[in-house]
N, C-alpha and C positions, 0 to 999 in steps of 0.2 A: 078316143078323142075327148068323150067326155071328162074320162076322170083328170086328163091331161087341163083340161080348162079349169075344173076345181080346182086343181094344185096351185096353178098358178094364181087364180082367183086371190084363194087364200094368202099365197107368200106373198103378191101386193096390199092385200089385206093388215096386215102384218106388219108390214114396214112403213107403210104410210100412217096408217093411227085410224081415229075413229070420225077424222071430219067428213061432213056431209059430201063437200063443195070434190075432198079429194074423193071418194068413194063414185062420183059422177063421173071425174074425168079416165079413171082406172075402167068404168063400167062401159063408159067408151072406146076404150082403148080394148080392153077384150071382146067385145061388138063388131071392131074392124077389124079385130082378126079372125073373127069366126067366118069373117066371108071371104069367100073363094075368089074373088075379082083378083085377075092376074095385075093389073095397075097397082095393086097399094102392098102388095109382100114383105118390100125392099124397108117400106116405112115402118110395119108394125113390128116390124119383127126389130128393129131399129130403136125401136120407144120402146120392146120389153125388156133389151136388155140391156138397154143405157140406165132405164130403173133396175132391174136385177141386180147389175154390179155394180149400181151406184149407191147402195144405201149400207154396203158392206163398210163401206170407208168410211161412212156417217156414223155406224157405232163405232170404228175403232180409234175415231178422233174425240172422242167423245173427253173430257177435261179427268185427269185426275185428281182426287181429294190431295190436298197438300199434307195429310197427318201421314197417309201411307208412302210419301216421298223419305220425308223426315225419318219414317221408319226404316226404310232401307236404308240411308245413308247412315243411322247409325247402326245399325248392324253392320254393315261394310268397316267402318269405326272401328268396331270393339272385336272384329275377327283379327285386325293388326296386332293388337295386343292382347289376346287371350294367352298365348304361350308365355309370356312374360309374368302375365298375372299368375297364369296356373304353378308358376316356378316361387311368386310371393306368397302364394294363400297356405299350398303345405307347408314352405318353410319358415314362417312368420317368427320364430322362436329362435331356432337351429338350424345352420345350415353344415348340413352334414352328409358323406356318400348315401346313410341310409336314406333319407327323405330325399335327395336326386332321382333315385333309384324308383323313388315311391312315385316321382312326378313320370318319371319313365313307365313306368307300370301302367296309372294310370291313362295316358295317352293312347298307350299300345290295346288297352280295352274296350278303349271309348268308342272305338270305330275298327271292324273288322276289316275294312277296304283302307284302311292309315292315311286320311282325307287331310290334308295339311301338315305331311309328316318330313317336307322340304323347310318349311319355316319353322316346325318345331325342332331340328336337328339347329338349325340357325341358332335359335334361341336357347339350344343348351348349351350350345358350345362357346356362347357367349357368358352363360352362366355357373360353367364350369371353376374357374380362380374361383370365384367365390364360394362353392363349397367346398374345395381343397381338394380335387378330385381330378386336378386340371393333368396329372402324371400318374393316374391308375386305369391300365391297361385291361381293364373290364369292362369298365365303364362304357369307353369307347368302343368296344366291343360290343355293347347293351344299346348303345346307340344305331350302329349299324345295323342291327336287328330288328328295326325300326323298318327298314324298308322295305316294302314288299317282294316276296321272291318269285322269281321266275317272271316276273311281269318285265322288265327291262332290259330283258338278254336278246342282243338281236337277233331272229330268225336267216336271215339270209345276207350275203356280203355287202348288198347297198345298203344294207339296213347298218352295217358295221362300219360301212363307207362313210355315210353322213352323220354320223356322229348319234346313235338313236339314245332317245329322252338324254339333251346336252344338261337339262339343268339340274337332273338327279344326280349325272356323272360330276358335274361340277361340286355338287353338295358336299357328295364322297370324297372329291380330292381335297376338299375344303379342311375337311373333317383330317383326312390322313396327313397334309399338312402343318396344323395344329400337334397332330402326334410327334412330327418331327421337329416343331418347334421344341417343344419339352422334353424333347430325350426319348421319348417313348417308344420302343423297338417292338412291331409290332408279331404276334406269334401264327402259328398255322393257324387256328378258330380264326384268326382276320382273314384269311387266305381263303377259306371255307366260303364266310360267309357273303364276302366279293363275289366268289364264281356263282355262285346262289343267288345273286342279287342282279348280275350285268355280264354275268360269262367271262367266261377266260380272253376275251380278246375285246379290250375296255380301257379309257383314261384312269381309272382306279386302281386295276391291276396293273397297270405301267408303272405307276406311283407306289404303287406294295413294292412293286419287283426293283425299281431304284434306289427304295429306302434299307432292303433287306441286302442288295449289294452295298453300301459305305459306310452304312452304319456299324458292322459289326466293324469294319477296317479303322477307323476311329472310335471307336469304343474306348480302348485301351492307350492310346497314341498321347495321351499328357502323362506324363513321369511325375508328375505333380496334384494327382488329380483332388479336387476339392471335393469333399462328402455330401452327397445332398441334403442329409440333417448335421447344421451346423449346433455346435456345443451351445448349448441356452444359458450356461454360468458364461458371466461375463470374464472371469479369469482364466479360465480354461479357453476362452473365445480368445483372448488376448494373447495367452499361450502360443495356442495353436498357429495365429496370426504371425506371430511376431517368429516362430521357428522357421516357418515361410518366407518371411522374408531377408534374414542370413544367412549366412552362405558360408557357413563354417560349421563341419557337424560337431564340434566341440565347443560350441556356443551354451552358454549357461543360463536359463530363465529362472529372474529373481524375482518372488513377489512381497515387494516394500512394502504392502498396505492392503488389507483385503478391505471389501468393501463394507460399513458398518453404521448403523445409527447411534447418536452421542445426541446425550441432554445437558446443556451448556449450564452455568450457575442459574443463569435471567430465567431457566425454565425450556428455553427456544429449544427446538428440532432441530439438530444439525447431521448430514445426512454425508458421511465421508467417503469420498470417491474410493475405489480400486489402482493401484500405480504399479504394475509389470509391466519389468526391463528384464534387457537383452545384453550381454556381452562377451567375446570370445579371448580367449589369450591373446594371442594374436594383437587385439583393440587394446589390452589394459599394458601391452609391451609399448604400442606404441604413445601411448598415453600419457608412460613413465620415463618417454626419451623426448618427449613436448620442453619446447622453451617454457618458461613459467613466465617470461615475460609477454607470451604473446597470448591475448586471451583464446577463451573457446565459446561458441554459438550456442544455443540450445533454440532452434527453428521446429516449426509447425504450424499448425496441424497439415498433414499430406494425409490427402484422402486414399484410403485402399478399398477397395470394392470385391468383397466375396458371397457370388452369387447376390443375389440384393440386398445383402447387407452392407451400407457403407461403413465401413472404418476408418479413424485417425490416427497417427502416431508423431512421435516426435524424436528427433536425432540430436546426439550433443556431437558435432565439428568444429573443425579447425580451420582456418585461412589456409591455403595449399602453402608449402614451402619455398622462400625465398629461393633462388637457382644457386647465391653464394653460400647458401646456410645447408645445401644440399650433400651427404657426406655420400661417397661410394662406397657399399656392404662388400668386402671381400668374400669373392664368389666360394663356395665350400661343394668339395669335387663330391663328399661324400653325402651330403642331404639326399641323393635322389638317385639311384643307382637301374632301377629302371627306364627312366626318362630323362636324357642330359639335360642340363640347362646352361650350356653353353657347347656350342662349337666354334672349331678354328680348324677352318679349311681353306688350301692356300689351289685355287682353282682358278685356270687359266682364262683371264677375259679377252673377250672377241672387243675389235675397235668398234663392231656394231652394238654392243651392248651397253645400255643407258643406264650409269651406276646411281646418275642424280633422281632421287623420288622426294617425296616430302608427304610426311605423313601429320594427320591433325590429331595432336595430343591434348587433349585440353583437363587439365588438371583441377576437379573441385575440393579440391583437399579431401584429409581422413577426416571417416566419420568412427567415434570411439564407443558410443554406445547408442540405444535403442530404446524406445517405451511407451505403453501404452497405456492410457488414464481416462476416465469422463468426463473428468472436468480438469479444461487443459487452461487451469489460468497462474499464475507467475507462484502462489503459494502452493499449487502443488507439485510442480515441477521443480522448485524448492527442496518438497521430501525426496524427491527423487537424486536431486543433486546431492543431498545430504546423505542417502544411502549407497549413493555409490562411492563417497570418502572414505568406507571401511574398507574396501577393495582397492582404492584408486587415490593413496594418501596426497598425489601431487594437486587436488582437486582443490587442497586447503591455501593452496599459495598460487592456483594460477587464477586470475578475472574470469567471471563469469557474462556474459550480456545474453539476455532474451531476446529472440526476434521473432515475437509472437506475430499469428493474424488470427481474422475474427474465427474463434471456436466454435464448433453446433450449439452449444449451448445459448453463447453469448447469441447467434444469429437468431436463434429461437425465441430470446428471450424479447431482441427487439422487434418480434414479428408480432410477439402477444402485445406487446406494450409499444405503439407509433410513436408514443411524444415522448418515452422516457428514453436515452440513448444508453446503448449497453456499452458495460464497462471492458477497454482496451488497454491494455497494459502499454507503455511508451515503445517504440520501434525496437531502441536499443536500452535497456537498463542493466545498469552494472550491477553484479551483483557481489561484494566483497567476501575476500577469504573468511571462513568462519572455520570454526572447530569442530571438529568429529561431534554428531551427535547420536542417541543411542537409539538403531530403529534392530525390526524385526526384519532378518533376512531367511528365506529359503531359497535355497539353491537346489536349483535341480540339473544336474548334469544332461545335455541332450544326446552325449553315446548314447546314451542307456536305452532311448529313445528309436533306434534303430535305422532304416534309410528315411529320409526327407518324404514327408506325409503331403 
């Protein structure tokens, strides 16, 4: 009993402080309780421990300093963006697979338990385009690796039921997603490292196992597929483009003008475009069966889009043909002896059978040739019309009129400059017969070139 009254002596002691006046009223209060009178139990014992557990709450309301608020709140701060930063500080220079790789490294080191390794997959996969590394199937692989194994694999069927850790499983479909955007077909090591990471019966592994059925089924399924390194010569760009888009494998790509810089008399930089055309037999036949009295169009620029590079070209056409100017070709039995191109079948019709149809022909007349330039404005479309007069003499006696619109160039130029208005060549300008002049032609035959790339 005694040491029992010390004790508590003390712990009022203690929490009350060292005033006179409270040390009286405490020395009281354990006074009535050392006496045995059955009347007062209910009280003391009443007053020891409404002070006991009442001075607990007194330190823990106690004010805190405003500098150690400020301090947590930026650190909460600068945890949001640490992976962002960690992705500027290595790469400050160069951004390349090596240094990704390096930032990956370091993550993976800095903590053996991968303490933020949801937000740092966020942020790389955000920061991927930017090092070029957004379609190497390593990488991504280097990231998945990132996440702890065998910790997120469910133990038991409710565990597989309710979806266990959704936000890691989310991260991963996130991530595998992004692979499908870019083409990225993923290999066994993905496979691996999923089952190691969330088990074979997981939102991630559904998403492997979906990607690895249709992907391979469209892999191959464009007859036309475009390279994902496209030609960086801008002629061979132009080439390529422009084979794409005719439809005659005997189409012939001429290149009138390779690209070149020229120092004028005055001294001036002048910097001359590139101008490859396109034209098949076929175009220059009908070309040379054209009325001369009715002109011909040279319209543009039509944007073409391969993979993100946009391109322009431009077509020399025709007004479609009047219906009385229209002659009928006597059908020739022998052009096509595999494939008729006529039948005459005298087949008995039913009165229920509906002969009346109507179908919508709509005629935008022929287009004769093709081509593609940098600079799409009325002089150089000019060389263009002038080199295809060696090929195409009727060029000389039929009108010409432009039906130009604003070029990349021209748009460009009024985006750098608001007050100055870029220069538009008139809707329609005629352009009169002229004479053969003397340019550089190569011809490249597209047989040679083999099936449509």
């Amino acid at each position: 009993m005694k040491c029992a009254r010390c004790l508590l002596q003390l712990q009022c002691l203690r929490l009350v402080g060292q005033s006179a006046g409270s040390a009286a009223q405490y020395g009281a209060v354990l006074q009535s309780a050392s006496s045995r009178q059955h009347s007062t139990p209910h009280y003391t014992q009443h007053q020891v421990l409404r002070l006991f557990h009442g001075s607990p709450a007194c330190a823990k309301s106690r004010p805190v300093p405003a500098d150690f608020i400020n301090e947590h709140d930026e650190k909460r701060n600068k945890s949001l963006v640490t992976h962002d930063d960690l992705f500027e500080q290595v790469a400050k220079e160069v951004k390349t697979k090596a240094t990704f790789n390096k930032v990956v490294d370091v993550f993976t080191k800095r903590d053996v338990r991968r303490r933020g390794h949801v937000e740092f997959i966020y942020a790389a996969l955000k920061k991927m385009p930017e090092f070029g590394v957004a379609r190497d199937l390593a990488v991504y692989n280097k990231l998945l690796d990132v996440f702890p194994k065998e910790v997120f694999v469910p133990r038991n069927f409710i565990q597989r039921m309710f979806n266990h850790y959704p936000r890691q499983q989310e991260c991963a479909v996130q991530l595998l997603e992004q692979m499908e955007n870019y083409g990225v077909i993923p290999n066994i090591e993905t496979k691996v490292l999923l089952v190691q990471i969330f088990g074979e019966k997981c939102h991630p592994m559904r998403k492997y196992q979906r990607i690895m059925y249709w992907f391979p089924k469209f892999k191959h399924i464009n007859p036309f597929p475009v390279p994902k390194q496209l030609p960086v010569d801008p002629v061979d760009l132009a080439r390529f483009t422009l084979t794409r888009i005719a439809n005659d494998l005997d189409s012939e790509v001429t290149v009138y003008q390779l690209p070149c810089t020229d120092i004028t008399e005055s001294g001036e930089q002048m910097t001359l475009p590139h101008i490859v055309g396109i034209q098949s037999p076929s175009q220059m036949e009908q070309l040379a069966n054209h009325n001369p009295s009715r002109p011909v169009f040279v319209e543009g620029p039509f944007p073409l889009w391969l993979r993100k590079t946009c391109l322009y070209y431009y077509i020399l056409r025709a007004d479609p043909t009047p219906p009385d100017e229209k002659a009928e070709e006597p059908y020739d039995p022998e052009r096509c002896f595999d494939y008729p191109l006529q039948l005459q079948l005298d087949l008995d019709r039913d009165f229920g059978d509906d002969e009346s149809f109507s179908v919508e022909d709509l005629d935008e007349g022929p287009v004769f040739a093709m081509c593609m330039t940098s600079q799409g404005d009325q002089a150089t479309l000019n060389q263009w019309i002038s080199g295809l007069q060696q090929s195409n003499p009727i060029l000389g006696q039929v009108p010409t009129l432009f039906r130009l619109d604003a070029g990349p160039k021209e748009l460009q130029g009024a985006a750098e400059t608001e007050s100055s208005h870029h220069r538009r060549p008139d809707p329609e300008i005629q352009r009169e017969p002229e004479e053969e002049c003397e340019v550089i032609v190569e011809e490249e035959p597209r047989r040679s070139q083999g099936m449509k790339q």
